[in-house]
C-alpha positions in Angstrom: 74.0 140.5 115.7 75.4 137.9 118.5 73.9 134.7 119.3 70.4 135.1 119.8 68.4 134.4 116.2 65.4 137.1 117.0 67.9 139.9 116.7 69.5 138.6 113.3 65.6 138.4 111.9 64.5 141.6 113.2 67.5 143.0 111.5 65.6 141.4 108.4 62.2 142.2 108.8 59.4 140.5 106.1 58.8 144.5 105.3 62.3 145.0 104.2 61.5 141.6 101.5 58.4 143.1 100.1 59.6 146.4 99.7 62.9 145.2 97.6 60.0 142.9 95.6 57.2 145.9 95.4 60.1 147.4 93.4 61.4 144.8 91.1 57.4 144.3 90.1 57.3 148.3 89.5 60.7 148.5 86.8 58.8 145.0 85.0 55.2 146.6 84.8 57.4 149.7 83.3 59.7 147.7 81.4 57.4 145.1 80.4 60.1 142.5 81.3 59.9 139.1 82.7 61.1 138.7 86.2 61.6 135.9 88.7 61.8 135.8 92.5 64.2 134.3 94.3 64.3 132.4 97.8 60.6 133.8 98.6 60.0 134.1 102.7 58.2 136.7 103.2 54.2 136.1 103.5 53.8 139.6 103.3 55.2 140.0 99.7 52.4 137.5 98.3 49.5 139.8 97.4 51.9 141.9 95.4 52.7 138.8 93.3 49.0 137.9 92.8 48.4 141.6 91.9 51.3 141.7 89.4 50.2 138.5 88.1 46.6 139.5 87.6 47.9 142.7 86.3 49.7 140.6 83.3 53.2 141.2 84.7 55.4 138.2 83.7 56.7 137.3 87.1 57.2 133.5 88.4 58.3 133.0 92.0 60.1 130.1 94.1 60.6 129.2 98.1 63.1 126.6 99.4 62.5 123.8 102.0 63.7 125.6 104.8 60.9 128.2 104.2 58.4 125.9 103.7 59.4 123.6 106.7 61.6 124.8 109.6 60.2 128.0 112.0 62.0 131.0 113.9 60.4 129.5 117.0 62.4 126.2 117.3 65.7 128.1 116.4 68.0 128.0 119.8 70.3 131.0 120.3 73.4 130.0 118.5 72.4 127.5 116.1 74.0 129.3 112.8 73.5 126.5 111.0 70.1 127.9 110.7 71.1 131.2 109.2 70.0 132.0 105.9 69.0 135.1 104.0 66.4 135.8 103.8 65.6 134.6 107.0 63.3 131.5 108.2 60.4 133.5 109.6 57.4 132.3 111.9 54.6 129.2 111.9 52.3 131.9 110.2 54.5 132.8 107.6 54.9 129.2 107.1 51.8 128.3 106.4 50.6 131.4 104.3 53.7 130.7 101.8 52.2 126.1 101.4 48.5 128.4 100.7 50.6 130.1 97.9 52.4 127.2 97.1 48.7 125.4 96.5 47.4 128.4 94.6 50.2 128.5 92.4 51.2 132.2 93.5 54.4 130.4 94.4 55.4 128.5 91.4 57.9 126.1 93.0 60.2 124.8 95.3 64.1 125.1 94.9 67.7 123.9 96.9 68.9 126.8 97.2 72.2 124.7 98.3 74.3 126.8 100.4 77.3 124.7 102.0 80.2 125.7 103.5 82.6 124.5 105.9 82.5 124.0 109.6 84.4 126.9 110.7 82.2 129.6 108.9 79.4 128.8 111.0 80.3 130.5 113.7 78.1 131.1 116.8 77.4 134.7 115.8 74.5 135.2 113.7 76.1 138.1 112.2 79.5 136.8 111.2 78.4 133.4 110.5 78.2 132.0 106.6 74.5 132.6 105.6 73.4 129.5 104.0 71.7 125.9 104.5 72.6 122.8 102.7 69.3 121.3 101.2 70.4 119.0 97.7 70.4 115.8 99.3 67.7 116.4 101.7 65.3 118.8 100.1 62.8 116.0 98.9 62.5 114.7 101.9 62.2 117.7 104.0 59.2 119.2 101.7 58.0 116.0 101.0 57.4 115.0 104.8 55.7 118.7 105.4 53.5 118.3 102.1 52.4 114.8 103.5 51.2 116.1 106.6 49.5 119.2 105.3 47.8 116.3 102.8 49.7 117.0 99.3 50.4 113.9 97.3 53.3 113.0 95.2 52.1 114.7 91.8 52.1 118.1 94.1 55.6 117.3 94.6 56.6 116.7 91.0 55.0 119.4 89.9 56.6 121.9 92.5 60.3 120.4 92.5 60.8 118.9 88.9 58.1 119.9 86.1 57.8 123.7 87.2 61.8 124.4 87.5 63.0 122.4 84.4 59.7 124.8 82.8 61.0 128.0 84.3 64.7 127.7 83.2 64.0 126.4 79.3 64.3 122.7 79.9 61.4 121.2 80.0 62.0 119.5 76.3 64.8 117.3 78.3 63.4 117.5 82.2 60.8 117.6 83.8 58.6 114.5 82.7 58.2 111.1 82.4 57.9 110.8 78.9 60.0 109.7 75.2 62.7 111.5 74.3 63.1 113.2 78.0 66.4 112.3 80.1 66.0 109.9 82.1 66.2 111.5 85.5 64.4 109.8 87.9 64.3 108.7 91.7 63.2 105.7 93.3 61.3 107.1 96.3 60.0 104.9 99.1 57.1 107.9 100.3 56.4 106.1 103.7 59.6 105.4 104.8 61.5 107.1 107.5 64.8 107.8 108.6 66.4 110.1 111.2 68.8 112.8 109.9 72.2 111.8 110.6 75.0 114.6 109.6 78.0 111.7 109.3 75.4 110.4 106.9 75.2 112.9 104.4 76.9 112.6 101.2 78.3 116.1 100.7 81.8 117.2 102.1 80.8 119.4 104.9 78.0 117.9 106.8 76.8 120.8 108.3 73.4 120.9 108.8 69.6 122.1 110.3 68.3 119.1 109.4 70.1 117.4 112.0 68.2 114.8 114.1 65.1 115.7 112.2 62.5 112.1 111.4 61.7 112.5 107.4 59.5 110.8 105.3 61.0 109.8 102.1 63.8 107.4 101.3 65.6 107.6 98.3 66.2 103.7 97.3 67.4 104.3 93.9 68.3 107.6 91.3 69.3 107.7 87.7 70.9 110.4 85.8 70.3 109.9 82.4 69.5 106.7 82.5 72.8 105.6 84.9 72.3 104.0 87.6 
């Protein structure tokens, strides 16, 4: 592919994700299977989901915060630490994918934590290690787009905690506020800011497209059950 990031998503096109999905939804209606969709980007695959789902096909669906908030067009030739597959597409695909988040066609919003070293991102979009690390900065990163698209903080709950603990089985232990649940929680400050600082992260390799990016949402506190 080289460099320049239109030819690695061309290479990747939003058909290519709907067709592979078209399929998937054509062996459950046959099968009469559950399914589940991972690392949604395509736009153009949503109406086959709402069809499938109106259809009674059991199929759930999640995006990831680099879907929902980064675009092709502010990706500079180069920048590998972009690269994920799929790929992050356009504005418009963007925003079609928060109206299916809203709608609940989407069902939630995941990590999909991909780190790696330094050295694998190399400045070829074709050789380079296909993956963004999100853990520590996924709440943030969605939070700060939700907040300006005028989500609140239940959205967020429901999208990143309540949904996923609900789609994997564990929503007896996670998931909620409630008795008997782990205590799980985060202390989040939702008006705060702070600039994306990569010697700043927590994980080993602090390579990442969230560099130099202003997010709302500081984490002052977390628990994991119930430590501090």
């Amino acid at each position: 592919h080289g460099p320049r990031y239109a030819d690695f998503l061309a290479s990747r096109p939003p058909a290519a994700e709907r067709d592979a999905i078209a399929r998937v939804l054509d062996l459950a209606r046959t099968r009469d299977c559950r399914v589940h969709l991972l690392h949604l980007s395509a736009a153009d695959a949503l109406p086959l989901i709402a069809a499938a789902r109106r259809d009674g096909v059991r199929v759930t669906a999640e995006t990831c915060p680099h879907f929902l908030v980064l675009t092709a067009e502010e990706i500079p030739d180069g920048a590998t630490e972009f690269k994920c597959c799929p790929p992050i597409r356009d504005a418009d695909n963007r925003d079609a994918l928060w109206e299916a988040l809203a709608e609940g066609t989407v069902d939630c919003v995941v990590s999909d934590h991909s780190p790696c070293t330094a050295d694998l991102k190399t400045p070829d979009f074709g050789t380079a290690w296909g993956g963004i690390a999100s853990l520590q900065l996924g709440l943030p990163a969605v939070w700060s787009e939700a907040r300006r698209r005028g989500h609140d903080l239940a959205d967020l709950v429901r999208w990143m905690s309540a949904a996923p603990a609900a789609l994997v089985g564990l929503d007896d232990r996670k998931g909620a506020i409630a008795p008997g649940r782990d205590a799980d929680l985060v202390a989040l400050d939702p008006e705060a800011t702070f600039t994306v600082d990569p010697a700043a992260l927590h994980h080993r390799n602090p390579v990442t497209a969230w560099a130099g990016r202003t997010l709302y949402g500081v984490v002052r506190r977390t628990w994991l059950r119930g430590t501090d």
